[in-house]
C-alpha positions as a Markdown table, in Angstrom:
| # | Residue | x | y | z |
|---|---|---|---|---|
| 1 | Unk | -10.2 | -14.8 | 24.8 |
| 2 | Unk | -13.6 | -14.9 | 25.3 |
| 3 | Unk | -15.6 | -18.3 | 26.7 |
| 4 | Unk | -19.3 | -19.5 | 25.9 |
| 5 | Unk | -19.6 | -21.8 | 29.0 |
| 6 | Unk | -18.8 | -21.7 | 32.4 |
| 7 | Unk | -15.1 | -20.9 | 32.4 |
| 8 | Unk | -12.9 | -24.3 | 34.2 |
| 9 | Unk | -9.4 | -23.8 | 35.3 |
| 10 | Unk | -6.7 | -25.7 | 32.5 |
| 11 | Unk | -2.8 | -24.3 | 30.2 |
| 12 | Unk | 0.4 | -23.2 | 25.5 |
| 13 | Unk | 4.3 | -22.6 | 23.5 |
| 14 | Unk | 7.2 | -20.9 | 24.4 |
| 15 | Unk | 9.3 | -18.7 | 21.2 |
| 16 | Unk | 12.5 | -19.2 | 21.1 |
| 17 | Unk | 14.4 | -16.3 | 23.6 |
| 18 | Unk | 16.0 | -13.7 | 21.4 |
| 19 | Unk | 18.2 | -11.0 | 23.3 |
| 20 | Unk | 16.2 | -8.2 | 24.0 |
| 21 | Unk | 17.6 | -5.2 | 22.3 |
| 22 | Unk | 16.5 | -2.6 | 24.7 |
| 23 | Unk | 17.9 | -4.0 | 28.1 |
| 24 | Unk | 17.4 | -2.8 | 31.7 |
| 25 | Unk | 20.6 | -3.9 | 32.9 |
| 26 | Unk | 22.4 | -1.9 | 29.7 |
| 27 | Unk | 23.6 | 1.9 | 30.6 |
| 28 | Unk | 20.4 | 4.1 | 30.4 |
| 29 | Unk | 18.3 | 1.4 | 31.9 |
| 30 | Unk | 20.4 | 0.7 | 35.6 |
| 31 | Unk | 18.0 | -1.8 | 37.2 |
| 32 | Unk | 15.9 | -1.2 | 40.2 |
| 33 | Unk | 13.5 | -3.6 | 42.2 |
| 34 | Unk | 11.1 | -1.6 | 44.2 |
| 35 | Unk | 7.6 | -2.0 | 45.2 |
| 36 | Unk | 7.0 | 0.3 | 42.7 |
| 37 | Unk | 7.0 | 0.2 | 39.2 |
| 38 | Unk | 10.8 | 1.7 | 38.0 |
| 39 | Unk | 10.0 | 4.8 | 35.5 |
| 40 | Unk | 12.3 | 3.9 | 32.3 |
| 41 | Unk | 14.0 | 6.4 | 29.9 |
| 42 | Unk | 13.6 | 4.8 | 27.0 |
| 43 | Unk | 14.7 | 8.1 | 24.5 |
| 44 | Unk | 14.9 | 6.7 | 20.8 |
| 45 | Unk | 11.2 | 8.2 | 20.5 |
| 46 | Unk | 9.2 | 11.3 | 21.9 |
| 47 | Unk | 6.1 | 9.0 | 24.5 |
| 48 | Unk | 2.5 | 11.1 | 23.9 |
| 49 | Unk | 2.1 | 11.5 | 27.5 |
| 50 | Unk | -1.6 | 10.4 | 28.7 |
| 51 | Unk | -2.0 | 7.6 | 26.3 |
| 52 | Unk | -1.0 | 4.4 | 27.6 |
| 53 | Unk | -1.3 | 1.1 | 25.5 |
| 54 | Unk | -2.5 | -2.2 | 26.5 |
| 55 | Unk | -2.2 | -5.6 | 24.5 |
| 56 | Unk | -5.4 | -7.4 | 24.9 |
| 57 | Unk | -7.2 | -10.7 | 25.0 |
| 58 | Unk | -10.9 | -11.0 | 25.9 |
| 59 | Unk | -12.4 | -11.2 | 29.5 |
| 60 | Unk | -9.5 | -10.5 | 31.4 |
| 61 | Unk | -8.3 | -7.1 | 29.5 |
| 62 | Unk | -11.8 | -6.4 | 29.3 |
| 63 | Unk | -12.2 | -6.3 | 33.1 |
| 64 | Unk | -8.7 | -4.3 | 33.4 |
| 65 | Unk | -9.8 | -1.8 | 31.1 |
| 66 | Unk | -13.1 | -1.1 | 32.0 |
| 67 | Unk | -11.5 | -1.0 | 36.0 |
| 68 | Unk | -8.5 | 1.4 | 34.8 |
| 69 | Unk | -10.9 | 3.7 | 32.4 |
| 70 | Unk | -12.6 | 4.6 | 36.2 |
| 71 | Unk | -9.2 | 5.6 | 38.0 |
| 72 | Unk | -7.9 | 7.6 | 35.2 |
| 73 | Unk | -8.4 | 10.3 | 32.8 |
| 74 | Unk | -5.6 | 9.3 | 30.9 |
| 75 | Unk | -6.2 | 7.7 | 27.0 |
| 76 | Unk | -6.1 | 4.2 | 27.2 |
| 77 | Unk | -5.6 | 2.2 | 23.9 |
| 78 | Unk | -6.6 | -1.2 | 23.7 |
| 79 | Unk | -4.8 | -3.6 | 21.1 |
| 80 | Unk | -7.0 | -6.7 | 20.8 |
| 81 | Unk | -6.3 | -10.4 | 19.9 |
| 82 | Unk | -7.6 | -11.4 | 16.3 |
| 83 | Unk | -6.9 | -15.2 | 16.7 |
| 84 | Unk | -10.2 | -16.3 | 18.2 |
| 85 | Unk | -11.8 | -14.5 | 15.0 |
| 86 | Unk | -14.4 | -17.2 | 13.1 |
| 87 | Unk | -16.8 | -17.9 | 10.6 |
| 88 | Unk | -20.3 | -19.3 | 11.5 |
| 89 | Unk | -23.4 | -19.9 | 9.8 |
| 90 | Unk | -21.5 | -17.3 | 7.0 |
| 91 | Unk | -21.1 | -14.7 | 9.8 |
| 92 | Unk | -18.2 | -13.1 | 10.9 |
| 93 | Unk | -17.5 | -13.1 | 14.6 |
| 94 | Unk | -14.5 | -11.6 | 16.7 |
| 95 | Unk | -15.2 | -12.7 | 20.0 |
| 96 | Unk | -12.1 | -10.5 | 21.8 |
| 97 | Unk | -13.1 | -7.4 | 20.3 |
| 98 | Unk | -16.9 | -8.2 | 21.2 |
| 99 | Unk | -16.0 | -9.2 | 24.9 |
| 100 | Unk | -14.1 | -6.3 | 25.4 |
| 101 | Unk | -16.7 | -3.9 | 23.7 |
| 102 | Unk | -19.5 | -5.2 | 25.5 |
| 103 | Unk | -17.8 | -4.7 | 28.9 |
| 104 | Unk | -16.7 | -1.2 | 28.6 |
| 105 | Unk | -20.3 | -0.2 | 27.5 |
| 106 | Unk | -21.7 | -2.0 | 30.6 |
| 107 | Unk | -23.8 | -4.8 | 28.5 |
| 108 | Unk | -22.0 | -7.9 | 29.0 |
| 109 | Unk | -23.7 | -10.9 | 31.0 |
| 110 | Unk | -22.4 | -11.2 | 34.0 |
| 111 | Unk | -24.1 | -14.7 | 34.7 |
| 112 | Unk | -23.2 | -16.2 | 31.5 |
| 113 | Unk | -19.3 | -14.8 | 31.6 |
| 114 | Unk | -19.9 | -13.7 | 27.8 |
| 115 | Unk | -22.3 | -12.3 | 25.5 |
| 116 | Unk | -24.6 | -9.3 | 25.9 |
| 117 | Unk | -27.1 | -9.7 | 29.5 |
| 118 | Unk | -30.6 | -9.2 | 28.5 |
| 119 | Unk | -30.0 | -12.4 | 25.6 |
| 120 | Unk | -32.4 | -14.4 | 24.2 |
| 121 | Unk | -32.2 | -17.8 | 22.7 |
| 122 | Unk | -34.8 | -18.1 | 20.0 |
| 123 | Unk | -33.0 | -18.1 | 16.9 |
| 124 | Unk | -30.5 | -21.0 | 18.7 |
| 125 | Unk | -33.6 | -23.1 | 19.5 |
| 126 | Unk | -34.7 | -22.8 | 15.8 |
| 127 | Unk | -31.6 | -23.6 | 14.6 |
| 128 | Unk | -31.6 | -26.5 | 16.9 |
| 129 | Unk | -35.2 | -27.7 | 15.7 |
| 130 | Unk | -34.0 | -27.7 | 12.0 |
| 131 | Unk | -30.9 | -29.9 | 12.3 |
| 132 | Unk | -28.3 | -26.7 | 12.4 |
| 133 | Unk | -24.8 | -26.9 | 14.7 |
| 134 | Unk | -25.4 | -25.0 | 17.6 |
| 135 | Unk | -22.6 | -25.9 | 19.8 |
| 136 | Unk | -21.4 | -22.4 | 19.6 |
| 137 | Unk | -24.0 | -20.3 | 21.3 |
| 138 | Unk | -25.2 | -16.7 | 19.3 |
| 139 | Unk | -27.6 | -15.1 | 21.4 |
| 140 | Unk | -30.3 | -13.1 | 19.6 |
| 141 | Unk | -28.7 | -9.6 | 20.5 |
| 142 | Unk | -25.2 | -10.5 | 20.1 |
| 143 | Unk | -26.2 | -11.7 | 16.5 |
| 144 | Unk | -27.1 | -8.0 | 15.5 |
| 145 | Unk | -23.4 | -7.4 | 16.1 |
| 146 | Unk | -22.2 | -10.0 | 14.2 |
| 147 | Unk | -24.8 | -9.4 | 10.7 |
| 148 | Unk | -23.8 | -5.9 | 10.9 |
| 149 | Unk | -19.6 | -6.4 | 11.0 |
| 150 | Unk | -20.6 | -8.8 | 8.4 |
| 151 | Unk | -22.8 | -6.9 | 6.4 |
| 152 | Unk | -20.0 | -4.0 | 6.6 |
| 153 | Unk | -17.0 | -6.2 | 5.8 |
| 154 | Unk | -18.6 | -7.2 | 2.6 |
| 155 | Unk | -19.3 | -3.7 | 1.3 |
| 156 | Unk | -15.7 | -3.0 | 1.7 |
| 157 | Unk | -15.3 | -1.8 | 4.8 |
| 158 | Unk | -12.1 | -3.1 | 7.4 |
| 159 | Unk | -12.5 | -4.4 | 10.8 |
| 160 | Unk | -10.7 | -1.4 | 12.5 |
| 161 | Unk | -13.7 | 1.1 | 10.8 |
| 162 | Unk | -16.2 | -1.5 | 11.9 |
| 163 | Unk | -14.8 | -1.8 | 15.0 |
| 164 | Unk | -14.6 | 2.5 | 15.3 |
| 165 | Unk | -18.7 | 1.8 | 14.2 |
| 166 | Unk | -19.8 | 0.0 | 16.9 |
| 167 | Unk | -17.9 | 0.8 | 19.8 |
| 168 | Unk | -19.0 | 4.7 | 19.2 |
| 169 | Unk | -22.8 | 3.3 | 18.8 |
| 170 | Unk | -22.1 | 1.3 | 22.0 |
| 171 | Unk | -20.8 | 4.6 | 24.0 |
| 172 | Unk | -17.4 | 3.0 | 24.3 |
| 173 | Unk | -14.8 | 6.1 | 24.8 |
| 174 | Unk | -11.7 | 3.9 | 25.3 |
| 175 | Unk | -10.0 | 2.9 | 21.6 |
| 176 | Unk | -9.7 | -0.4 | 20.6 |
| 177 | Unk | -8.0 | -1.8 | 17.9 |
| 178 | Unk | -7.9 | -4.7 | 15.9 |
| 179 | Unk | -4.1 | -5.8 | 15.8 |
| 180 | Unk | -4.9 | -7.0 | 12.4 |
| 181 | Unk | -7.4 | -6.5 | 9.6 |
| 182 | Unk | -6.0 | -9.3 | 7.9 |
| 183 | Unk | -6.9 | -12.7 | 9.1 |
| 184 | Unk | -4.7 | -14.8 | 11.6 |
| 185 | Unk | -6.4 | -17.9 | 12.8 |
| 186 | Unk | -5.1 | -19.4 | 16.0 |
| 187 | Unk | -4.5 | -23.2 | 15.4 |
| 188 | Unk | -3.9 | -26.4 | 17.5 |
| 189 | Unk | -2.4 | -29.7 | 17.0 |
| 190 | Unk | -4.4 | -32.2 | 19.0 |
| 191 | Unk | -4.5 | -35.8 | 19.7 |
| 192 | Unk | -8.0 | -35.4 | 18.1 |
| 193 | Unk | -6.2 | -34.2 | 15.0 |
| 194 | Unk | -6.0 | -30.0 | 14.0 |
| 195 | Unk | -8.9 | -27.6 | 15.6 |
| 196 | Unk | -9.7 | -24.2 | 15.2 |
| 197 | Unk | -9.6 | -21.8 | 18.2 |
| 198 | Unk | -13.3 | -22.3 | 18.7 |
| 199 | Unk | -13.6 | -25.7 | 18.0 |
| 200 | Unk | -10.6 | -26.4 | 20.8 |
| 201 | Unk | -11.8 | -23.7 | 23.3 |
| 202 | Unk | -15.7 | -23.8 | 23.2 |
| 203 | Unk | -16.4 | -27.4 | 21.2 |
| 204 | Unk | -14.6 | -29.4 | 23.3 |
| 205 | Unk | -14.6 | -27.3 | 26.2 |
| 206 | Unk | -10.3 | -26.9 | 26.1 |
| 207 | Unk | -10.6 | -30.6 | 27.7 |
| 208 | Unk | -8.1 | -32.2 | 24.6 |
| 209 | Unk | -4.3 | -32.6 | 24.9 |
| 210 | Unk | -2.5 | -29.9 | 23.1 |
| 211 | Unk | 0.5 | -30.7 | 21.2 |
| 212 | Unk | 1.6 | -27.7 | 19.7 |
| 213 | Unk | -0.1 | -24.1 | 18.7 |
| 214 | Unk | 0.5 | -21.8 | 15.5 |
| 215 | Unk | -1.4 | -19.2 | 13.8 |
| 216 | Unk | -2.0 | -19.4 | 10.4 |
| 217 | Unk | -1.8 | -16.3 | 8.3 |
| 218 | Unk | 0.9 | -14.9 | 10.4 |
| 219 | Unk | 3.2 | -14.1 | 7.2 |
| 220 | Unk | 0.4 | -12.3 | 5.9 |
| 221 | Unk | -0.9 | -10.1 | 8.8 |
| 222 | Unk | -0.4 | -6.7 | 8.7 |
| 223 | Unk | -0.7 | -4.7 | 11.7 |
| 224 | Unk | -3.6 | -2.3 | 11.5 |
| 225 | Unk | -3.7 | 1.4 | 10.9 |
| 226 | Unk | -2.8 | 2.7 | 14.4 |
| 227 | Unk | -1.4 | -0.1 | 16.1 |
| 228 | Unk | 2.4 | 0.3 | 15.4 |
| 229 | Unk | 2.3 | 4.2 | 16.1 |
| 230 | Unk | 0.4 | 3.4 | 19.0 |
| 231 | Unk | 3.0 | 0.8 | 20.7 |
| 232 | Unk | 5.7 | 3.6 | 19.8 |
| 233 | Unk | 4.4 | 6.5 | 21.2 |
| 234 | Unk | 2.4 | 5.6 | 24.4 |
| 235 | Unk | 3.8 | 6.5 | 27.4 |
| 236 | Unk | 3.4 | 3.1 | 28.5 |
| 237 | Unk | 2.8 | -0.5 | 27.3 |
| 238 | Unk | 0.8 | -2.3 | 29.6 |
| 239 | Unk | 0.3 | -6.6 | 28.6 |
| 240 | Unk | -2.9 | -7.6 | 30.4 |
| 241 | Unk | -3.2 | -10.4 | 32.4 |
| 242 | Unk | -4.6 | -12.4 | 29.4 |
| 243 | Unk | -3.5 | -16.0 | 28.4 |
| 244 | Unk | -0.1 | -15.6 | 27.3 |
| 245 | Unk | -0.4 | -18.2 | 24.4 |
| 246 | Unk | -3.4 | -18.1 | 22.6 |
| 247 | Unk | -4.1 | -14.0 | 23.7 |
| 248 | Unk | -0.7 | -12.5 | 23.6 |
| 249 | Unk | 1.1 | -14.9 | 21.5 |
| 250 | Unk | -1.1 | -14.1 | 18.4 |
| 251 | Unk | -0.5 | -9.9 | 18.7 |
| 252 | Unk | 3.4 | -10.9 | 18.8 |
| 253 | Unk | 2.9 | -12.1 | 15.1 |
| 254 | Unk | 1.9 | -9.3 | 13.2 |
| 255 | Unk | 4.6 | -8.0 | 11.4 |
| 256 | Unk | 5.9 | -5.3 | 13.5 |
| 257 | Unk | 4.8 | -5.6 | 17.2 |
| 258 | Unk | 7.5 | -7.8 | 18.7 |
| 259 | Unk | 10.1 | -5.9 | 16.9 |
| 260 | Unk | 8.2 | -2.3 | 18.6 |
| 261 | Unk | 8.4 | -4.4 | 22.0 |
| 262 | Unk | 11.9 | -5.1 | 21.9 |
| 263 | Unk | 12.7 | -1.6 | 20.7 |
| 264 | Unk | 11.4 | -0.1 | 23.8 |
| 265 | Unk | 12.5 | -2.8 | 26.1 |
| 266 | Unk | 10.0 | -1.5 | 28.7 |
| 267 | Unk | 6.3 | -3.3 | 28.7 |
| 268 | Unk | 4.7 | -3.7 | 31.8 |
| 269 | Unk | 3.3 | -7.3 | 31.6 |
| 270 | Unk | 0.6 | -8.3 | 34.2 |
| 271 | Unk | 0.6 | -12.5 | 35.4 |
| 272 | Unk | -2.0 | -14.1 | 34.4 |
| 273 | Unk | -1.3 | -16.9 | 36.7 |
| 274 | Unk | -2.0 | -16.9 | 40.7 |
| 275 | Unk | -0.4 | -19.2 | 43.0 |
| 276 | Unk | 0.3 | -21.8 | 39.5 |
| 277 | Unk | -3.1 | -21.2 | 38.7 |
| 278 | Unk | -5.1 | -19.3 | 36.1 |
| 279 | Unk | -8.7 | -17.6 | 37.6 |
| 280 | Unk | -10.2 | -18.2 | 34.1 |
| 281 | Unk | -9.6 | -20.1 | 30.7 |
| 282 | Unk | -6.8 | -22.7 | 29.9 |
| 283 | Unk | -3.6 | -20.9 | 30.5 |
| 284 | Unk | -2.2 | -23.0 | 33.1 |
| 285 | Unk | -3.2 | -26.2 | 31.4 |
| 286 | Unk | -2.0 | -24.9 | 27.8 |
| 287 | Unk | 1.8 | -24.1 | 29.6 |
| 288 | Unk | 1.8 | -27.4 | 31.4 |
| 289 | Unk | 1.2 | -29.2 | 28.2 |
| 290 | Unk | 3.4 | -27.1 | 26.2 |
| 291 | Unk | 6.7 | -27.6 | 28.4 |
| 292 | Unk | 6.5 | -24.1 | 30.3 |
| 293 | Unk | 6.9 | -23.3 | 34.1 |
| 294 | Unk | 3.3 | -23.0 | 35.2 |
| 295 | Unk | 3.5 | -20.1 | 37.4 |
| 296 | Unk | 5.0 | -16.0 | 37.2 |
| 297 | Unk | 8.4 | -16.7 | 36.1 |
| 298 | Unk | 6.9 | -19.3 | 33.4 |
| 299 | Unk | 4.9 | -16.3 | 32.1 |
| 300 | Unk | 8.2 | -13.9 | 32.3 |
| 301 | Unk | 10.2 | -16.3 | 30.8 |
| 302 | Unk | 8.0 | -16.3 | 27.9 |
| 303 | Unk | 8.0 | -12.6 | 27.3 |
| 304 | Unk | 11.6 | -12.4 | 28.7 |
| 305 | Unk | 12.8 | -11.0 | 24.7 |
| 306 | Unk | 10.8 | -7.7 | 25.1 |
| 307 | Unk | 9.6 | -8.0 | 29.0 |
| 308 | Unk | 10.5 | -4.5 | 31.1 |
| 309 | Unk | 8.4 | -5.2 | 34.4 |
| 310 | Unk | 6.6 | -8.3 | 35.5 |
| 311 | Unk | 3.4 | -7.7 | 38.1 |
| 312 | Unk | 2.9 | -10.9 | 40.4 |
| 313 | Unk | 0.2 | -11.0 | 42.8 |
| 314 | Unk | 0.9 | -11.5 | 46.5 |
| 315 | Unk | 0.1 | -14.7 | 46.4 |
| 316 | Unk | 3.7 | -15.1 | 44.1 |
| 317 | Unk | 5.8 | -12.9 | 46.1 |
| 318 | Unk | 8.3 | -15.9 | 47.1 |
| 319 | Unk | 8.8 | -16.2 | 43.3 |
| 320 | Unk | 10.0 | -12.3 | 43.1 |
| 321 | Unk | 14.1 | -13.1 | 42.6 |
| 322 | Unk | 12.7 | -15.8 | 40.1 |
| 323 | Unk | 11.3 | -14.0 | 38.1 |
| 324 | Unk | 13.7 | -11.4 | 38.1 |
| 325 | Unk | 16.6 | -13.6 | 36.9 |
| 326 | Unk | 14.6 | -13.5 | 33.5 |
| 327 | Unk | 15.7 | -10.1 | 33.1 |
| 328 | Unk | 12.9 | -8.2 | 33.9 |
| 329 | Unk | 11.8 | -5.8 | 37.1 |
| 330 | Unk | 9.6 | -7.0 | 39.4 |
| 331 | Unk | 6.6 | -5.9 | 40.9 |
| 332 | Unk | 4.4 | -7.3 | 43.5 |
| 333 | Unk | 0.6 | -6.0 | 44.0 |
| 334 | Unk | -2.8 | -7.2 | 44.3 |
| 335 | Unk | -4.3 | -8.2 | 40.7 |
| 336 | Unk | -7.5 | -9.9 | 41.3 |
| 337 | Unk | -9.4 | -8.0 | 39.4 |
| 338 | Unk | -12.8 | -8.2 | 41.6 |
| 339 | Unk | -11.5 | -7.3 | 44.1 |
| 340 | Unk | -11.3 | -3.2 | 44.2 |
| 341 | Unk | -9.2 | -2.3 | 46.9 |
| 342 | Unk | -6.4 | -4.9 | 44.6 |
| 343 | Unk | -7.5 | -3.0 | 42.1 |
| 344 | Unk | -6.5 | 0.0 | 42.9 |
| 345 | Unk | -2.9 | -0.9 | 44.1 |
| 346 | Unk | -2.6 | -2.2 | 40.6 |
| 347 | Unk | -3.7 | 0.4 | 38.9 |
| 348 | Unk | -1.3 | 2.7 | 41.0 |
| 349 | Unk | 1.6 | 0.2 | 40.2 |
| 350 | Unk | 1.6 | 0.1 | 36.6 |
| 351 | Unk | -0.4 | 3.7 | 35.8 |
């Protein structure tokens, strides 16, 4: 999930629990709290050691991946969010996809929080001038991307072979995949009435009351060439610290990903949330609204069907045998992702 102002602190809904079939607490799986991430046999499938898969949303994998991709040679996977995907002015955008791409090729705009650094306004102030909406901001650079996906999809291509396009133009090595090349549109129930992801997030600035959050076209997404196999056979599932309703939530819905989750029984999931809080976007706001425990073991009880291991930061380490009695294992490291030295303990923890 990817933001085009200033990010402000805010909260989304909880899925019914269904027993993990995979359990750690089952024979095979004996459960063990360390300060170190437990290594799990999980034998039903042969794991492609090196390749380790992550389940994406926008800024915050993007800043995981591009931290990781420096402190290991291994492959790293992305699985990205296609909720936030729109439509405007007859272009097609995918703002998690572009947020991540733009990160791992070094061009994203540090000031801004989003788009490509280097932007331009002109064709905005144009637009503006002759009566267009321009409450969602396209920078002149950032439009290229978005004419050419565009351009592509309507000649017949998919958005996993646009996606492969652009991020090898952009010098991106790490693979990212769309989790879907169908469409699944992340919707909300407002006081306001119903809203679109962008209209909720970027509109109205994630400032309206929430009432309840589905994605339409769920029944009809398929997963993406790549993406099941890819959730199979990694050595590791890694769920970054994204916003675990409107990031995470969405990848759950294609056909086929929970059910790979529960399978294994052993994803890594990273809180998004520190100290009750969320660094960026409306995650904490979203749960509060939503009925959810706005802190770790809100988060853990939220995965709890497919969780393996829960990371909390320091800052959470009281909540440790909280989160634990969800049925996951529990890790505490450092998971402010500016901050290197953190860094580095978390890579070490879930790598």
């Amino acid at each position: 999930m990817s933001s085009r102002f200033p990010a402000r602190a805010s909260t989304t809904t909880s899925s019914p629990t269904r027993q993990r079939r995979t359990t750690l607490g089952s024979p095979g799986h004996p459960r063990v709290r360390s300060d170190a991430v437990t290594t799990f046999d999980v034998t039903e499938r042969p794991r492609v050691v090196g390749v380790i898969a992550v389940l994406c949303g926008g800024v915050g994998a993007a800043r995981l991946l591009r931290a990781w991709q420096e402190r290991t040679s291994e492959e790293l996977v992305g699985i990205v969010n296609v909720g936030d995907d729109t439509e405007m002015h007859g272009l097609n955008i995918c703002p998690d996809l572009d947020s991540i791409t733009y990160h791992l090729s070094g061009q994203h705009n540090e000031e801004l929080g989003w788009g490509l650094r280097d932007e331009s306004w002109r064709t905005m102030s144009r637009l503006e001038l002759l009566g267009g909406e321009t409450w969602f901001r396209l920078g002149d650079l950032d439009l290229a991307t978005h004419l050419y996906r565009t351009g592509r999809l309507r000649a017949g291509a998919t958005k996993s072979e646009v996606t492969r396009e652009i991020t090898a133009r952009l010098g991106v090595t790490i693979t990212l995949r769309p989790v879907s090349d169908d469409r699944l549109e992340t919707r909300f129930a407002t006081e306001i009435g119903e809203l679109s992801f962008q209209e909720y997030f970027v509109r109205h600035r994630h400032s309206v009351p929430v009432q309840r959050i589905w994605f339409d076209g769920a029944d009809r997404a398929r997963p993406a060439p790549g993406v099941l196999d890819a959730l199979r056979d990694a050595r590791r599932v890694v769920v970054a610290p994204s916003n675990p309703l409107v990031s995470i939530d969405p990848l759950l819905e294609v056909t086929g990903v929970r059910e790979v989750l529960s399978e294994r029984g052993d994803a890594i999931a990273i809180s998004p949330l520190i100290d009750g809080r969320a660094l960026k976007g409306p995650a904490d706001r979203l749960m509060r609204e939503l009925g959810l425990e706005v802190n770790a073991v809100g988060v853990a009880r939220h995965y709890a069907p497919w969780l393996g291991t829960m990371v909390i930061d320091h800052q959470d380490a009281s909540l440790r045998s909280l989160v634990g009695a969800t049925g996951c294992d529990v890790v505490v490291a450092g998971t402010l992702l500016d901050d290197p030295a953190q860094v580095d303990e978390l890579v070490a923890a879930i790598g």
